[in-house]
C-alpha positions as CSV (number, residue, x, y, z in Angstrom):
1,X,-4.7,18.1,10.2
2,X,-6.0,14.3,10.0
3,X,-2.1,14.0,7.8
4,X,0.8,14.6,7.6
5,X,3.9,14.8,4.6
6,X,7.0,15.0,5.0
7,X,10.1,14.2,2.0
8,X,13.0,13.0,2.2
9,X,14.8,13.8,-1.0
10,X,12.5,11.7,-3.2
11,X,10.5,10.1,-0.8
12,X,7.3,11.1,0.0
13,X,6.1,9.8,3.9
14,X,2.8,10.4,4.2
15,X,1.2,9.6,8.0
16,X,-2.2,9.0,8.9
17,X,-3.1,11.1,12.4
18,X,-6.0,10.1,14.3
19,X,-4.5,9.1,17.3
20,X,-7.0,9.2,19.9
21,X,-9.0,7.0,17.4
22,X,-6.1,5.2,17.0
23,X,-5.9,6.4,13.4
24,X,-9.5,4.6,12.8
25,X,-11.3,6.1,9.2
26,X,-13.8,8.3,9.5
27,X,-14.8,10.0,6.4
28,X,-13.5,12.9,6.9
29,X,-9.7,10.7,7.1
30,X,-10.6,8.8,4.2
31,X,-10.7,11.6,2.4
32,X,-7.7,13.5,3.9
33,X,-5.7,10.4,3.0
34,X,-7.1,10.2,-0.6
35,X,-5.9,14.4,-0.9
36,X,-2.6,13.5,0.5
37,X,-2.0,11.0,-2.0
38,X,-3.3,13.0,-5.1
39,X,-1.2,15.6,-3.8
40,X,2.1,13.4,-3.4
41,X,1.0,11.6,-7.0
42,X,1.4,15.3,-8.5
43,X,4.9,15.9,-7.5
44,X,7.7,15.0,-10.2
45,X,9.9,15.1,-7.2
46,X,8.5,12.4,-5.5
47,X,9.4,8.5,-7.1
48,X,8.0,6.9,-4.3
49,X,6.1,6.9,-0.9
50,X,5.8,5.8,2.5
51,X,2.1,5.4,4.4
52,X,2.3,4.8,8.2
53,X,-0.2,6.0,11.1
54,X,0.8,8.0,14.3
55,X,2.3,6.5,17.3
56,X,3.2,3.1,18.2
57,X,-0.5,1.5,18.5
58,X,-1.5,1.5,15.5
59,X,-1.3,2.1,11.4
60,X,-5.3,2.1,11.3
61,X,-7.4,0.5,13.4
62,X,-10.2,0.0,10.3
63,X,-13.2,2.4,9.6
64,X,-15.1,4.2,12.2
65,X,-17.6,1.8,13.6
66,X,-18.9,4.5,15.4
67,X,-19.9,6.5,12.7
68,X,-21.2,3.1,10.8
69,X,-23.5,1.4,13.0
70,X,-26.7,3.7,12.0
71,X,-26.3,3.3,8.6
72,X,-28.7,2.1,5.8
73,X,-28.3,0.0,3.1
74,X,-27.8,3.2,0.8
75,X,-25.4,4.8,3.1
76,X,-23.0,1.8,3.8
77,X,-22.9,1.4,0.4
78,X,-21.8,5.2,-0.1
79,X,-19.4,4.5,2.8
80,X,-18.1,1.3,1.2
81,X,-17.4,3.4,-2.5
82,X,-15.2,6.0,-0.5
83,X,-13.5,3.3,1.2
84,X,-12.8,1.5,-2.6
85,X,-11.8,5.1,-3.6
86,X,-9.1,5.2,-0.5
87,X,-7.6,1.7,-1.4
88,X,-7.8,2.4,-5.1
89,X,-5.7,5.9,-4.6
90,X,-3.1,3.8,-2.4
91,X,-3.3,0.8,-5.1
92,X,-2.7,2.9,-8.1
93,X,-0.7,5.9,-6.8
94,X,1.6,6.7,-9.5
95,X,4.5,6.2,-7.3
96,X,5.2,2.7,-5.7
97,X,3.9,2.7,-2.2
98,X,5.4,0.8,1.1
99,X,3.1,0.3,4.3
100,X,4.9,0.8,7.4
101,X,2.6,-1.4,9.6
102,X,2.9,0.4,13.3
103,X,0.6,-1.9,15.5
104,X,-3.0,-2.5,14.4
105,X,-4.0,-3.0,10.8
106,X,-7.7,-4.1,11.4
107,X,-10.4,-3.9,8.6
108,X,-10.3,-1.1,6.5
109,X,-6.7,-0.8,8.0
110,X,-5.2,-3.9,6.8
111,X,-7.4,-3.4,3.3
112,X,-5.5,-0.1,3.0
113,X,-2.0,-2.2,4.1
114,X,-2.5,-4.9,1.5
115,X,-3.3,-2.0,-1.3
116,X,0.1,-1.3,-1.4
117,X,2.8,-2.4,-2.6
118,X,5.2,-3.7,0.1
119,X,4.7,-3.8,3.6
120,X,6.9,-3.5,6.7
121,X,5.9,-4.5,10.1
122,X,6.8,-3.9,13.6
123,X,6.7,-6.9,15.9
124,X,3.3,-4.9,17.5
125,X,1.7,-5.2,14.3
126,X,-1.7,-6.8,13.9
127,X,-3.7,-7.7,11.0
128,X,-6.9,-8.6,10.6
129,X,-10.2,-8.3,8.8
130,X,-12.9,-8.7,11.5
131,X,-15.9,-7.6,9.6
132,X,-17.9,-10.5,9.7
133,X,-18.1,-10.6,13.3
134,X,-19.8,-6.9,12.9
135,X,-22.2,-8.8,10.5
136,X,-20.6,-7.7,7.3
137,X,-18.0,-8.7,4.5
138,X,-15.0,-7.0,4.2
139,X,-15.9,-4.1,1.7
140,X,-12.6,-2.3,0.8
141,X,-11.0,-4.5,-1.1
142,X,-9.8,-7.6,1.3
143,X,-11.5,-10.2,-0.3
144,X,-10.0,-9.5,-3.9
145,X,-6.5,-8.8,-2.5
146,X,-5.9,-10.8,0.1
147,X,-6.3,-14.1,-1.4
148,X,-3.5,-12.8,-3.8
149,X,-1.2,-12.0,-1.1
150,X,-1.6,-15.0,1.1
151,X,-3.2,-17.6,-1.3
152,X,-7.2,-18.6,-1.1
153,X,-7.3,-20.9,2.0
154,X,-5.3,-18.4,4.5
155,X,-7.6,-15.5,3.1
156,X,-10.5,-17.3,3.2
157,X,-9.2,-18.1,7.3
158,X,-8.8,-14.7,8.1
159,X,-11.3,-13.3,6.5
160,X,-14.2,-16.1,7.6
161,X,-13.0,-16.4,11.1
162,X,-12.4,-12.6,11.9
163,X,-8.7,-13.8,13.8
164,X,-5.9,-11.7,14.1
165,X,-2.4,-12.5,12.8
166,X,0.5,-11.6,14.8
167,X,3.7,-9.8,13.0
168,X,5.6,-13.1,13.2
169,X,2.5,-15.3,11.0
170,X,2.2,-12.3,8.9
171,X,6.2,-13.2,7.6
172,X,5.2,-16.3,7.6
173,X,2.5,-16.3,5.9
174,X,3.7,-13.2,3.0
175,X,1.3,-10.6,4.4
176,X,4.6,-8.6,4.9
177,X,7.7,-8.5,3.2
178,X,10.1,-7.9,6.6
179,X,10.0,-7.0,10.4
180,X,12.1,-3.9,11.7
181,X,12.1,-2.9,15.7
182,X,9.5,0.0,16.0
183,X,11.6,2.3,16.4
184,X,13.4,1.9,12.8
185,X,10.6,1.0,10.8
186,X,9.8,4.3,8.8
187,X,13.6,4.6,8.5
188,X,13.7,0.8,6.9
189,X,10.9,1.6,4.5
190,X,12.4,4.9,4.1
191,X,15.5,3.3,2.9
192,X,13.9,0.6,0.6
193,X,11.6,3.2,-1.1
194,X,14.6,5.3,-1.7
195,X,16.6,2.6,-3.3
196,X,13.1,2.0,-5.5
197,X,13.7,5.7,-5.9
198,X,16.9,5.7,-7.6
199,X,15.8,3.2,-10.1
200,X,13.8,4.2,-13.5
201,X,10.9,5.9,-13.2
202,X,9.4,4.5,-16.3
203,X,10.7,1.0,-16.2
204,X,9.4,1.0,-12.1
205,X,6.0,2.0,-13.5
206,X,5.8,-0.5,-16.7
207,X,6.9,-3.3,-14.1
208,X,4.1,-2.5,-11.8
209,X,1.6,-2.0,-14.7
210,X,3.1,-5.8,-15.7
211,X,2.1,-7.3,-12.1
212,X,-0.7,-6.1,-11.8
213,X,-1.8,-8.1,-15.2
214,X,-0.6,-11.0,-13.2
215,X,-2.9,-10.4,-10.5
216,X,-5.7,-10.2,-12.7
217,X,-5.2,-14.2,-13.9
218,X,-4.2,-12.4,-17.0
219,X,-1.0,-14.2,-17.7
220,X,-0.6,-14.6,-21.2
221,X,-2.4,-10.9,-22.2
222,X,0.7,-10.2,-19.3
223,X,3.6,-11.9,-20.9
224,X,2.1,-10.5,-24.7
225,X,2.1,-7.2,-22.7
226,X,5.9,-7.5,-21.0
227,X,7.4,-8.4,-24.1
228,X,5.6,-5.1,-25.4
229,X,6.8,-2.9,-23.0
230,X,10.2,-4.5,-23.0
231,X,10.8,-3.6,-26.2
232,X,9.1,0.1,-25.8
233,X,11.9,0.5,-23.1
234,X,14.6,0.3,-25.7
235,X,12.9,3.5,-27.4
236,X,13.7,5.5,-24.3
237,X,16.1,7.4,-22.5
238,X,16.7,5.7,-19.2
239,X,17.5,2.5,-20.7
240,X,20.0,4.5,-22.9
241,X,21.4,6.0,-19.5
242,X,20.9,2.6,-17.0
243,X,22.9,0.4,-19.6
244,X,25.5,3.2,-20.3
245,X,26.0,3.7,-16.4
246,X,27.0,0.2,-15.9
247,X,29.0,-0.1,-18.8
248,X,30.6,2.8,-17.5
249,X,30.7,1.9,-13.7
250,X,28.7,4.6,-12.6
251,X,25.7,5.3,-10.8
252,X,23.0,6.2,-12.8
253,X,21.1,9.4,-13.2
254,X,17.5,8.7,-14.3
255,X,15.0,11.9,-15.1
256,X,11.8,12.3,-14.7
């Protein structure tokens, strides 16, 4: 099996296996991954996941260059829609999704790393999108997302040069939210997407739906639509249950 899930109460850790390809996308992975998600997306017990590749060389070492180099115009451009369809099932999973970065994140790797919505790296990670240097443009996504992650002129760097950026730059530069040892990386993300877990279901899903307006330049269509949803949120149970936990001092018990 090209991957594997495992839970972890509500977490959902979903890990890409190629390992002698060093998890590289062929299209029989892409669609294994896109399957795994659907599957995970259709669980009520799962509030949130966690994508990382096997080993310690590499999350995904980009699409299978291998299988592209005979392509024609027709067929990259097939290959190019199932990659979109990969990044897009990552992007808008209905749970919130954190990248654990193990080692290389080249290509369609990193496109697949900035689709989610955090990422954690180990100090091995690298990122990259080195499609130019192959003598085409980045085609799952990086050039719409990345310049939202890292701003215009760092994209534009990365993505015009080909360079790889180390875990250090990545922090540095907000390609990743945090760096954890190797060794306790899925356990970090683990914990984050369990404490992402315990929160509303519904109020975690408008807030995403709210960012993502952001992302679009959308910004006053975005605050018209927070104030919205805001006020739809009043209307339901969990912030019935959140507010009367804390007034209570308890934990509270949100359902899906």
């Amino acid at each position: 099996m090209a991957v594997d899930i495992s839970t972890r109460d509500s977490v959902a850790v979903i890990t890409m296996s190629r390992p002698e390809a060093l998890n590289a996308f062929n299209v029989e992975q892409i669609q294994a991954v896109i399957d795994s998600v659907t599957q995970v997306n259709d669980r009520a017990d799962i509030r949130s996941i966690v994508l990382t590749g096997e080993g310690e060389r590499a999350f995904a070492a980009g699409a299978d260059i291998k299988y592209m180099v005979d392509l024609d115009g027709a067929g990259g451009a097939e290959f190019g829609r199932l990659g979109h369809a990969l990044t897009r099932a990552v992007a808008e999973s209905r749970q919130p999704v954190i990248a654990a970065v193990n080692g290389f994140a080249l290509g369609g790797g990193c496109e697949v790393a900035i689709a989610a919505d955090i990422r954690f790296a180990s100090p091995n990670a690298v990122f990259a999108q080195p499609e130019v240097g192959l003598g085409i443009p980045p085609g799952w996504g990086g050039t719409q997302r990345l310049p939202r992650l890292v701003g215009p002129g760092m994209a534009a760097e990365m993505i015009l040069s080909g360079r790889r950026v180390g875990a250090d730059e990545a922090l540095r530069i907000g390609l990743v939210n945090a760096i954890h040892p190797l060794e306790t990386l899925v356990e970090a993300s683990v914990e984050l997407a369990a404490q992402i877990a315990a929160n509303s279901p519904r109020a975690v899903a408008a807030a995403r739906d709210l960012m993502k307006l952001a992302f679009n330049g959308q910004t006053a269509s975005g605050l018209a639509t927070e104030a919205e949803l805001f006020g739809e949120a009043f209307n339901g149970p969990d912030q019935k249950e959140g507010m009367r936990a804390f007034v209570e001092k308890r934990k509270p018990i949100f359902e899906n």
